[in-house]
C-alpha positions as CSV (number, residue, x, y, z in Angstrom):
1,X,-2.7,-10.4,13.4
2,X,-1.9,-7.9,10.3
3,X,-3.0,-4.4,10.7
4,X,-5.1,-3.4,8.7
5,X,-6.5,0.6,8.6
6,X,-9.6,2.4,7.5
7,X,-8.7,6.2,6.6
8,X,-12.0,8.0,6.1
9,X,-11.7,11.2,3.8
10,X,-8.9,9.4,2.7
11,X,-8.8,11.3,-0.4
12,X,-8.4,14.7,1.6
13,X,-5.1,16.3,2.1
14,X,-4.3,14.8,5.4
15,X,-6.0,11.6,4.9
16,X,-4.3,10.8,1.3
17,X,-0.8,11.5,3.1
18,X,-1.7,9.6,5.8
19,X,-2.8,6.7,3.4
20,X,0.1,7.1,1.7
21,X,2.5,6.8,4.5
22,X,1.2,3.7,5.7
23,X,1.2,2.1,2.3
24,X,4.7,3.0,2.1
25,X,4.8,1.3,5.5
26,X,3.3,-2.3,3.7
27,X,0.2,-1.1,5.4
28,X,-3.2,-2.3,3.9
29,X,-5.0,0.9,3.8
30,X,-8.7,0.8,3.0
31,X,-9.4,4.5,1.9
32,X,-12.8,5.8,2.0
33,X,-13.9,8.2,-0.3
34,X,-17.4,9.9,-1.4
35,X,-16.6,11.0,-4.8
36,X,-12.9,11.2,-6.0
37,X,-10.8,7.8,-6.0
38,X,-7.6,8.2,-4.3
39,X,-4.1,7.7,-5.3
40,X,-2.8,4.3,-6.8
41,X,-1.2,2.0,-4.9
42,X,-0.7,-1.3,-3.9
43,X,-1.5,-1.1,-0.6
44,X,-4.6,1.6,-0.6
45,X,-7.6,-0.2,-1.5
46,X,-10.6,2.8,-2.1
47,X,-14.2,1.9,-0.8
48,X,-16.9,4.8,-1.8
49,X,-19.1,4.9,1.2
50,X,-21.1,7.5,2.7
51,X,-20.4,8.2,6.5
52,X,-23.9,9.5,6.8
53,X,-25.5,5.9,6.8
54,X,-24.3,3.5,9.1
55,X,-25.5,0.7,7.2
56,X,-22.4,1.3,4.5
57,X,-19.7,0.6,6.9
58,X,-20.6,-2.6,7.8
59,X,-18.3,-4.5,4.8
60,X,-15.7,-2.1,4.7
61,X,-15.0,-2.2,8.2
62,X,-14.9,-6.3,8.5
63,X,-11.1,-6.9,9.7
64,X,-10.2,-3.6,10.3
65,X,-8.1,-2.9,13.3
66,X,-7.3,0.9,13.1
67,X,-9.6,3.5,11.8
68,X,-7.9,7.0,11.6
69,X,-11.1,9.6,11.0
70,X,-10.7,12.6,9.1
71,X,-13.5,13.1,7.0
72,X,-15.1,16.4,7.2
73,X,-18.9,17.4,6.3
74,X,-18.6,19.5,3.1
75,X,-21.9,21.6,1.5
76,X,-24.9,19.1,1.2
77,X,-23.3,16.5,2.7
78,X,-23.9,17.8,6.1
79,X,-27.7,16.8,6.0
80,X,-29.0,14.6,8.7
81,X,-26.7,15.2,10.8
């Protein structure tokens, strides 16, 4: 089986290296991002979801293996939680 991995805030500092890295690597990379697309590359695919609702990770996590987590609440985006 192919490893594939879901980087959330993957257009953060850490998580944009990190998707990076493993794209580097040959690495799918599903990158998920609220507002800012991150970096081009083969191997990083970008899903705009919104952590907050569970119902939006449904799809993007179908066949994932690995999810590194490193989103962080910003301003608004901490309501409801």
């Amino acid at each position: 089986m192919t490893q594939t991995v879901l980087v959330t805030g993957g257009t953060g500092y850490v998580g944009s290296h990190l998707a990076r890295d493993l794209a580097k690597q040959g690495v799918p990379v599903l990158a998920l991002y609220r507002s800012r697309l991150p970096e081009a590359h083969p191997h990083i695919f970008p899903v705009c979801s919104d952590l907050s609702r569970a119902e939006l990770l449904t799809a993007p996590l179908r066949g994932v293996t690995t999810v590194m987590h490193l989103a962080w609440a910003v301003g608004n985006s901490s309501k409801g939680r």
